[in-house]
N, C-alpha and C positions, 0 to 999 in steps of 0.2 A: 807600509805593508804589514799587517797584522798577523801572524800565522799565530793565533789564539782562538780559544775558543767564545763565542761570542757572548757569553754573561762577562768575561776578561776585557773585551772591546768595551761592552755598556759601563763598566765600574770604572776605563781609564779616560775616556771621552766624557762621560756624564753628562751634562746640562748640553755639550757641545753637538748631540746627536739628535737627527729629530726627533722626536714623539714614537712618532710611528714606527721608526728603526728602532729605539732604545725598549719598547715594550716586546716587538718581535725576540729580540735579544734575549733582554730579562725572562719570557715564556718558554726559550728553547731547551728542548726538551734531553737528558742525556740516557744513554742506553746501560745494559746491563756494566758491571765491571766486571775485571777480570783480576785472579788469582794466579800470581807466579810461581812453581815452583822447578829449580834447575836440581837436577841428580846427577851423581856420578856413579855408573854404573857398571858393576863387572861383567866382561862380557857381552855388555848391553843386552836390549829388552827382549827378552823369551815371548815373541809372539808365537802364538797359535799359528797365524795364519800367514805363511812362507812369504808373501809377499810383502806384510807389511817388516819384514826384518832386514828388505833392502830398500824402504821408502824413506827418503827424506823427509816427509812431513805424513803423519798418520792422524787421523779426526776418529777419534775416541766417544762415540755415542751411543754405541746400540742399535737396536731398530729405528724406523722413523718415530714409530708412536713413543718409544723411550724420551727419544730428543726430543719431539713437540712437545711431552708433558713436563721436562725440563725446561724448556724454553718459556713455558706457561710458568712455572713457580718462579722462575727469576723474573719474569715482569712481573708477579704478583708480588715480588721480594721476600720470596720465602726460597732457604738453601736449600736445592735438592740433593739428595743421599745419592743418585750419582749424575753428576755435574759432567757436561759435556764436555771432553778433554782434549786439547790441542798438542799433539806430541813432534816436537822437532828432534831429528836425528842428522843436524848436521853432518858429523863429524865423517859419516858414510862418502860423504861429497869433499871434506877436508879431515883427511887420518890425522894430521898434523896438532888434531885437537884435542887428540885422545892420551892418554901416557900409561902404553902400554896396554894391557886389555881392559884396562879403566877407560869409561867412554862419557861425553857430557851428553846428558837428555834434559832437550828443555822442553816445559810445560806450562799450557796456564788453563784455568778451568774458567767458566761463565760463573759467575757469582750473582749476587742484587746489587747492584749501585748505592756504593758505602757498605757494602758487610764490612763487619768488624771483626769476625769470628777465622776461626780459621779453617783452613780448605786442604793443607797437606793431605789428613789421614784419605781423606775421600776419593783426591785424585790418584793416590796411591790405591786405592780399593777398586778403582774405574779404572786404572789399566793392569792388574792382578787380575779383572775377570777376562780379560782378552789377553793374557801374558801370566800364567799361572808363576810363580817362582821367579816374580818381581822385586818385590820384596823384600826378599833374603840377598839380589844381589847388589844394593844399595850401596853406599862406603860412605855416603856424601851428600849432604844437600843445605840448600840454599834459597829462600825465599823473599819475593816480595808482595806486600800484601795489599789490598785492593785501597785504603789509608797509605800506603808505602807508594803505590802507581801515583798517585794527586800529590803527594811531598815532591814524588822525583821531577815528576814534570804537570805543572800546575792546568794543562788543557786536558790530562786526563781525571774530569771533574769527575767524583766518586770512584775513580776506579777505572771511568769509560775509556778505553783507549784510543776508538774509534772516532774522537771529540764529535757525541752528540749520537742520539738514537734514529737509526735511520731505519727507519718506518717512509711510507709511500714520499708526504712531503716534506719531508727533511731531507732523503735522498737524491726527490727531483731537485727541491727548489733552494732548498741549502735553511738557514733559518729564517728567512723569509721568504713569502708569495712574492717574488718581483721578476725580470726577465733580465736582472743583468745583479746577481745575488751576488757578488764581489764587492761591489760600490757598499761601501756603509753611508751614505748619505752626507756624505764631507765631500768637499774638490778637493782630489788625490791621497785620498785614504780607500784601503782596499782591503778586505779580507782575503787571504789567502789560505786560511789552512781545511783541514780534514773536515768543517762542518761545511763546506763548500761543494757544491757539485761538480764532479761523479762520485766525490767520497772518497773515502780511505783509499789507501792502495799502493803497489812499490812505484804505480806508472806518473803519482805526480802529478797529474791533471790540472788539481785545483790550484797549485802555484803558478803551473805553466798559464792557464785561461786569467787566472790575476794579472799575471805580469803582460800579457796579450791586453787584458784591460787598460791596467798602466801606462802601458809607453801609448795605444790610443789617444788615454787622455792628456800626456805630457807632448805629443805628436797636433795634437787640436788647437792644446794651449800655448805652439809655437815654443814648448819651452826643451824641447831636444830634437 
């Protein structure tokens, strides 16, 4: 069971995979990265807008045409000046996280896949325009950078956390045009992870439909 992403499958199988699977592999394609940054925050975040000050999770964009033309310069791989920003406010849900009116906010922004540059000031400046007096209540921070995401865990190639760009068919079909995109082309070898169909997500899917494949073919082959 593989839960890699599949240019990782193609380099540890090599010769042992057909043609046809190992070029699908080697082609597939990955999405933007992403930039981490966690702050510790006094009082936490002075939003504007009363509701997002009791949301566990707030999306940091703008208008739509803001975020489309952001979304346009990371696929062109150029940094936008303000990056679409992902804001977690656990601690609303667990106080226990907090110490004292010091509170953890985590973040990550949309980057290009592979930036090397850095994304702090930015993501700081994209939620200062929806939270005036951000800024000032800082104490703390800590980052991981889109280079630091591929160190820490090698399926997020450039950055991608999502293992793989999921555009119409890489979502449907996973990285291959096939009807059963678990199989890598071995008896009882399987991909399982996030470049798999339905994709990312807490619900799991793509393990659960692997391992559904799995025991089929261990169930076929009389061998459980």
């Amino acid at each position: 069971m593989f839960d890699l992403a599949p240019t990782a499958v193609a380099n540890i199988l090599g010769d042992r995979l057909p043609p046809r699977v190992a070029r699908a592999y080697r082609r597939f394609r990955y999405g933007p990265g992403a930039f981490k940054v966690d702050f510790a925050v006094a009082d936490g975040v002075p939003w504007t807008a009363e509701p997002a000050r009791r949301a566990g999770t707030v999306h940091v964009g703008g208008t739509f045409a803001e975020v489309a033309a952001t979304e346009r310069d990371i696929h062109a791989g150029r940094m936008p000046q303000r990056p679409f920003v992902l804001v977690g406010q656990q601690y609303l849900a667990d106080p226990q996280r907090s110490v004292g009116n010091v509170h953890p906010v985590w973040t990550y922004a949309h980057v290009p896949n592979g930036y090397t540059g850095d994304a702090t000031q930015a993501i700081i400046a994209q939620i200062e325009r929806f939270a005036p007096g951000f800024r000032e209540r800082i104490v703390g921070i800590t980052e991981r950078t889109t280079p630091g995401f591929a160190e820490y865990n090698p399926n997020y190639v450039g950055g991608n956390i999502l293992t793989g760009a999921k555009n119409i068919p890489q979502l449907v079909f996973g990285p291959r045009t096939t009807l059963t995109p678990y199989d890598v082309g071995l008896p009882g070898h399987f991909l399982c992870s996030a470049a798999t169909p339905p994709g990312p997500g807490a619900h799991g899917m793509c393990g659960a439909n692997a391992a559904d494949r799995a025991l089929r073919y261990l169930r076929s082959a009389r061998r459980f």
